[in-house]
TORKOL-4160 file (C-alpha; in steps of 0.2 Angstrom, whole numbers, padded with zeros to 4 digits, m for minus):
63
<pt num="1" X="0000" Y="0000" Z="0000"/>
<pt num="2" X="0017" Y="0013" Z="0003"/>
<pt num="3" X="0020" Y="0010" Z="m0016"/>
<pt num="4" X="0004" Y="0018" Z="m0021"/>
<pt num="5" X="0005" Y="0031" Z="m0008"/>
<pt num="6" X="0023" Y="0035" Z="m0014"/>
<pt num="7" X="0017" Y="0032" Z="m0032"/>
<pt num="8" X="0005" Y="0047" Z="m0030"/>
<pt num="9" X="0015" Y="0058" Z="m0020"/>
<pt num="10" X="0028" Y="0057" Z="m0035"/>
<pt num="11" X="0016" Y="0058" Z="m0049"/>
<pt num="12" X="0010" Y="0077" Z="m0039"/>
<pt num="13" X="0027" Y="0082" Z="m0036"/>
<pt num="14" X="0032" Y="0079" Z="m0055"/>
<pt num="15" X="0015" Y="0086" Z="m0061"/>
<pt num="16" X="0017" Y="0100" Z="m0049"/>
<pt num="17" X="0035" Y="0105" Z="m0054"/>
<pt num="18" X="0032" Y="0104" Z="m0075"/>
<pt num="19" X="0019" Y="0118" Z="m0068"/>
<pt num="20" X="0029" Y="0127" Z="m0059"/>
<pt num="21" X="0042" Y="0129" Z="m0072"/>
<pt num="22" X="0031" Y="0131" Z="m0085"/>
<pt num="23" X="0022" Y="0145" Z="m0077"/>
<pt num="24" X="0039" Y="0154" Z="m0073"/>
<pt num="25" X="0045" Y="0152" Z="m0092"/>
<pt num="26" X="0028" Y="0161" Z="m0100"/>
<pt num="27" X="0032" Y="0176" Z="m0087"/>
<pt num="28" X="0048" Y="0178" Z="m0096"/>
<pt num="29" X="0040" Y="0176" Z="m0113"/>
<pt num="30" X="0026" Y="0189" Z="m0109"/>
<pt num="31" X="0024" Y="0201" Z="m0125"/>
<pt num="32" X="0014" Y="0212" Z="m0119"/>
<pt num="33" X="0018" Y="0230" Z="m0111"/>
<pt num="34" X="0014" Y="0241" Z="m0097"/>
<pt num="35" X="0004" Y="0237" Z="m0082"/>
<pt num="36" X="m0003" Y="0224" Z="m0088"/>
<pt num="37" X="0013" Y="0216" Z="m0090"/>
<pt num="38" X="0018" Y="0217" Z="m0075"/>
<pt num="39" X="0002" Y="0211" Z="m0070"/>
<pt num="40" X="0004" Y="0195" Z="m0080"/>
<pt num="41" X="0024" Y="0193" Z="m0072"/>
<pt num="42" X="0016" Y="0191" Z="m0056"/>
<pt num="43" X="0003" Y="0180" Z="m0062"/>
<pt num="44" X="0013" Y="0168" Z="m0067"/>
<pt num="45" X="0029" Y="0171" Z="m0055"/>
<pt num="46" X="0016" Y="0167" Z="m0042"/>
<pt num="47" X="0009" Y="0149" Z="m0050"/>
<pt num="48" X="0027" Y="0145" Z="m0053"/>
<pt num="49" X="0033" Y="0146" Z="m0036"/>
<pt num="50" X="0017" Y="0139" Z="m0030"/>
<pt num="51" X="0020" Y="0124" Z="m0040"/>
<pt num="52" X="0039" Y="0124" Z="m0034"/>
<pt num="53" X="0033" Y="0124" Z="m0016"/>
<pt num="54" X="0020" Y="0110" Z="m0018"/>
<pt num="55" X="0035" Y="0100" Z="m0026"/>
<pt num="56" X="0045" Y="0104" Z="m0012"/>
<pt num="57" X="0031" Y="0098" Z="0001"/>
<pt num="58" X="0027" Y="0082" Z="m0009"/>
<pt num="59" X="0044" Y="0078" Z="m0011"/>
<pt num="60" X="0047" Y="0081" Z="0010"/>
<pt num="61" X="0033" Y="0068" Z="0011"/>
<pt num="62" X="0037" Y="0055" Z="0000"/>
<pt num="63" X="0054" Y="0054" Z="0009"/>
């Protein structure tokens, strides 16, 4: 039963830190200009570290 429990925890982890990364690219990659630029940077800068900390968690618990 571990094995599924790790299973998942890895699967969320991976899942959560192709997101994570993901999300922090497009903020680089933004075209757009002025506020709503910035807007969209912190958008994304947040998901992506979001995603980084769920990883982290996930990874502390599968360990």
């Amino acid at each position: 039963m571990q094995d599924f429990v790790n299973a998942i925890l890895f699967a969320g982890a991976a899942l959560g830190l192709i997101l994570g990364l993901s999300c922090i690219i497009m903020g680089f990659l933004s075209d757009k200009a002025g506020a709503e630029a910035i807007q969209e940077r912190i958008e994304y800068g947040f998901f992506g570290v979001s995603g980084l900390v769920v990883t982290l968690l996930l990874a502390y618990a599968a360990a």
